[in-house]
C-alpha positions as CSV (number, residue, x, y, z in Angstrom):
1,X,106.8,136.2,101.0
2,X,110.1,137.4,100.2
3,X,112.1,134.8,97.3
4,X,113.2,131.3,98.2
5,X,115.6,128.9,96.6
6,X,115.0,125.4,95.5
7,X,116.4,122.4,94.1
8,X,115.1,119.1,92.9
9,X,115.9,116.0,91.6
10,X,113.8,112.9,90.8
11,X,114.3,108.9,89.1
12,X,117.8,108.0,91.3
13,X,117.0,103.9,91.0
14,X,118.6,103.1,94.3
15,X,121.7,101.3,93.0
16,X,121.4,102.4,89.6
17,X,122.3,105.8,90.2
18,X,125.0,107.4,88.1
19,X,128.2,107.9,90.6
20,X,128.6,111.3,88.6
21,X,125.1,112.5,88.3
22,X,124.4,112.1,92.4
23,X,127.5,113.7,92.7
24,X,127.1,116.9,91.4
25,X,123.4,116.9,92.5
26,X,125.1,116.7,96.3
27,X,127.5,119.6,95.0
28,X,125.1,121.9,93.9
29,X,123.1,121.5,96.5
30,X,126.1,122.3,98.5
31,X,127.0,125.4,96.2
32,X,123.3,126.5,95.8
33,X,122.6,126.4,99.4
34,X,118.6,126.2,98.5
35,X,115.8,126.7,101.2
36,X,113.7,123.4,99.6
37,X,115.1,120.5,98.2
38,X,113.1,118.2,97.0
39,X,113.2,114.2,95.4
40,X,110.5,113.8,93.3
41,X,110.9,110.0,93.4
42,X,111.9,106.8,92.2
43,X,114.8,107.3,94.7
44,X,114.9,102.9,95.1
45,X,114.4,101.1,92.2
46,X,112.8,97.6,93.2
47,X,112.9,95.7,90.2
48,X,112.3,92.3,92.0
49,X,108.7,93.7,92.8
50,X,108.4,94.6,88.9
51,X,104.7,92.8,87.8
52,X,106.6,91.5,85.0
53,X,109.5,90.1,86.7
54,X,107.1,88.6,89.3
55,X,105.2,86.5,86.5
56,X,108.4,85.1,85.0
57,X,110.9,83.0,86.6
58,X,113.3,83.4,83.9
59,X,113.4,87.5,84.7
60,X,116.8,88.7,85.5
61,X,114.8,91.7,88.1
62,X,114.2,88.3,90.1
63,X,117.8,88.0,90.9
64,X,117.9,92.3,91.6
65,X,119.4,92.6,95.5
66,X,116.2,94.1,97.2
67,X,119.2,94.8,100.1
68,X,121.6,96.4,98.1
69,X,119.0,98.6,96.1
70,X,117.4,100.0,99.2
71,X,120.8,100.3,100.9
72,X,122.1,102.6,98.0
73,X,118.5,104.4,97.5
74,X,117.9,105.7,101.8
75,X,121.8,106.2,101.4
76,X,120.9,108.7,98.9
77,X,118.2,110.2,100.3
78,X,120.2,110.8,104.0
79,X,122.6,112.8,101.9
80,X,120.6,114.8,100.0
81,X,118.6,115.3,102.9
82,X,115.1,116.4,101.1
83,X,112.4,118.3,103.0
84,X,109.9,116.6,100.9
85,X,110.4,112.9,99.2
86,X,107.6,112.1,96.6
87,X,106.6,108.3,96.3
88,X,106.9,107.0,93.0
89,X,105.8,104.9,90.8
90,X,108.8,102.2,91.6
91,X,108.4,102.8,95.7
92,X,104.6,102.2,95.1
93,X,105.6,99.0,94.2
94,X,106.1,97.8,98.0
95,X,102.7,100.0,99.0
96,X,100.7,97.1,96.7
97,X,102.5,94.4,97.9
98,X,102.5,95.3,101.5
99,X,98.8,93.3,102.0
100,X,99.7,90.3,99.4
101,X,98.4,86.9,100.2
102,X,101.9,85.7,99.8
103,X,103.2,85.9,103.2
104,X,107.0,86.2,102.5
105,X,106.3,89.0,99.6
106,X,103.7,90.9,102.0
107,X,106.3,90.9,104.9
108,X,109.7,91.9,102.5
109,X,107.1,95.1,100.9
110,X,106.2,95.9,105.1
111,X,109.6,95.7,106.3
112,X,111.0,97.9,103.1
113,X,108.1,100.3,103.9
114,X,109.2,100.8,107.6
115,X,112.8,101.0,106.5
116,X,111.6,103.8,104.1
117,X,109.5,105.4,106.3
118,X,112.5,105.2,108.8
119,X,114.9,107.3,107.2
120,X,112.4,109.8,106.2
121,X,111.7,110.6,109.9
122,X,115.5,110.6,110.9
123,X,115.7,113.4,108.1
124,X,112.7,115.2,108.5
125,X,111.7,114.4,105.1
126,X,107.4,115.0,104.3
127,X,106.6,111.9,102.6
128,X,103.9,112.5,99.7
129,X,101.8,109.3,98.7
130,X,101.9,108.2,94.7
131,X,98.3,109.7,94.6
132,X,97.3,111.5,90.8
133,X,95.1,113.8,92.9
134,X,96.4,114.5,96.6
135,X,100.5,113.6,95.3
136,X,101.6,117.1,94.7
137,X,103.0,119.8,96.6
138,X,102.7,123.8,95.4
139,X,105.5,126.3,95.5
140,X,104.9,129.7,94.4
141,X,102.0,128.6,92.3
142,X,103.8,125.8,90.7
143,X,102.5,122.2,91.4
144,X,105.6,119.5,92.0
145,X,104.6,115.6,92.0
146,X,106.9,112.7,90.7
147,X,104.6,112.2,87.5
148,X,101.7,109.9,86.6
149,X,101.0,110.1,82.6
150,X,103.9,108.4,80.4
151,X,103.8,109.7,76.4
152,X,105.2,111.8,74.3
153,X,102.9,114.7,75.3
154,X,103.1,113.7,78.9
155,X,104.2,117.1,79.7
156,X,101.5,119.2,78.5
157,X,98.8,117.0,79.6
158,X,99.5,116.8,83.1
159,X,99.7,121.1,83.0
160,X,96.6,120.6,81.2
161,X,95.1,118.0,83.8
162,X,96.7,120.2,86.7
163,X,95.7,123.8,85.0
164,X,98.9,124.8,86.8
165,X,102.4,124.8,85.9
166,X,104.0,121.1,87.0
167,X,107.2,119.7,87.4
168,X,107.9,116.1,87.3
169,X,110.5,113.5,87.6
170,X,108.8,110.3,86.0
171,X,110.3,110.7,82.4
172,X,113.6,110.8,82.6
173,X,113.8,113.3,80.2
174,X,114.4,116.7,80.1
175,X,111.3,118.9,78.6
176,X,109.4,121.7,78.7
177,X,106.1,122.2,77.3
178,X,103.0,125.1,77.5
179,X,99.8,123.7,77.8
180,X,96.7,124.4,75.6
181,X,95.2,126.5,78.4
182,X,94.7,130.2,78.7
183,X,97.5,131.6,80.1
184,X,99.7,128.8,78.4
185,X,101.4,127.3,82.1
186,X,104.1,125.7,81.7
187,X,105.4,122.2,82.6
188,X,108.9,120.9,83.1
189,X,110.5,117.3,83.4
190,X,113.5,117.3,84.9
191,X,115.3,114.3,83.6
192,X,116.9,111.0,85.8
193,X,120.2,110.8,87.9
194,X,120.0,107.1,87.0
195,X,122.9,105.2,85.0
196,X,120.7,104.7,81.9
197,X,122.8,102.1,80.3
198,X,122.0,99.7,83.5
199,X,118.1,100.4,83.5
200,X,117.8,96.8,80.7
201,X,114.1,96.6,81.1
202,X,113.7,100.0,78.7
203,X,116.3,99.3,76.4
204,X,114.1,98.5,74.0
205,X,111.5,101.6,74.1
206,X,112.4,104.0,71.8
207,X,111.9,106.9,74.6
208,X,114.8,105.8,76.0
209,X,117.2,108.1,73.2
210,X,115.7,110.8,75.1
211,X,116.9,110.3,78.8
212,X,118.6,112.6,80.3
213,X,120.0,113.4,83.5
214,X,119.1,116.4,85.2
215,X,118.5,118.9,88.1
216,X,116.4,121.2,88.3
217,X,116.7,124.7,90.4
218,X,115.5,127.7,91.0
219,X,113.2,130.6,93.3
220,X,110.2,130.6,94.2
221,X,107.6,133.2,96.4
222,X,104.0,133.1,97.4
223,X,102.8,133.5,93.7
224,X,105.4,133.0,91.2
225,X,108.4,130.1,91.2
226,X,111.6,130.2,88.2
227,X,111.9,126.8,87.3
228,X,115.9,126.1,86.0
229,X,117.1,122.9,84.5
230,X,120.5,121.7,84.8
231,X,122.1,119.1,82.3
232,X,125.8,117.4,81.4
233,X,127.8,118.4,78.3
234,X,127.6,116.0,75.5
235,X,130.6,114.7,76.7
236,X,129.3,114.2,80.0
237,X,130.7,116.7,82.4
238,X,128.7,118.5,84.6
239,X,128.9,122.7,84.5
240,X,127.8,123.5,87.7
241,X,126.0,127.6,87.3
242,X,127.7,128.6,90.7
């Protein structure tokens, strides 16, 4: 199979996306003009369904616009236009709650779904279940899910749980990392495109210093896939390769 381009982006948090971030992720798609493009998930954010948020009544994710967070997630996801959207671990959220006891929470998680679901069809979008097994797609060799382990060493154990090269959204940080396998595969995350500064349930994890946004690109054949990743200046600004 002759060389095909890709892109990839993962962790947009519906309306928490960074303006600038989803911005130049439309513009390089633009510029790159790649055969696959890919959202690795996390595209809607969904606090309100947050376990956490759902136990306390003084949570602020109670108050969280399900509306507005879906409205600027699919709105997202029409313009990128991905061939393949990956469920993640926030979208799963609505999967659970879709068969609740609570009538009014089991019909908001059904209709989100068929909103979801929805959009996906009008842009032709595969839609890969949140599944640590069957939620991965393969591209010249390399396996691409939204991410399932969440540590510092996250990276190398899901190359060493996959014995494949990976890359994952999930962390919202940029890394690479061989794992302890012969032939040392690789595995990439490819940071968020959220607005880290408005995600206030992390702010007090230490992992959060290392978020990043970030795109990843690159080729891919029948055997062999470049992985690329794309990140802002220090001061922010976006250096687009072409």
């Amino acid at each position: 199979m002759k060389w095909k381009k890709f892109l990839a982006v993962s962790c947009s948090h519906g309306h928490l996306a960074d303006a600038k971030a989803t911005r130049a992720a439309l513009e390089f798609k633009k510029r790159w003009k790649p055969d696959t493009t890919l959202h690795l998930g996390d595209a809607i954010d969904l606090a309100a369904f947050r376990a956490g948020a759902m136990r306390s009544p003084d949570s602020a994710d109670r108050a969280a616009s399900i509306s507005e967070d879906f409205r600027a997630g699919t709105n997202f996801l029409r313009l990128l236009e991905p061939n393949v959207f990956f469920i993640g671990n926030h979208e799963h959220r609505v999967y659970e709650h879709q068969y609740s006891p609570n009538a009014i929470l089991a019909h908001c998680a059904t209709s989100c779904l068929a909103e979801l679901h929805q959009v996906c069809k009008d842009i032709r979008a595969e839609i890969v279940q949140y599944d640590i097994m069957k939620g991965w797609r393969e591209f010249g060799g390399t396996m691409f899910g939204h991410g399932f382990m969440f540590n510092e060493n996250a990276v190398r154990d899901h190359v060493e749980m996959m014995k494949k090269p990976i890359v994952i959204g999930h962390l919202h940080r940029v890394d690479r990392s061989a794992g302890r396998s012969i032939g040392a595969p690789v595995g990439w995350t490819i940071g968020c495109l959220a607005n880290v500064d408005s995600m206030h349930y992390a702010r007090r994890n230490r992992s959060v210093t290392r978020w990043q946004h970030g795109i990843a690109w690159g080729e891919y054949s029948d055997k062999d896939c470049i992985v690329n990743a794309l990140t802002p200046t220090a001061s922010g600004e976006w250096r687009l390769p072409i």
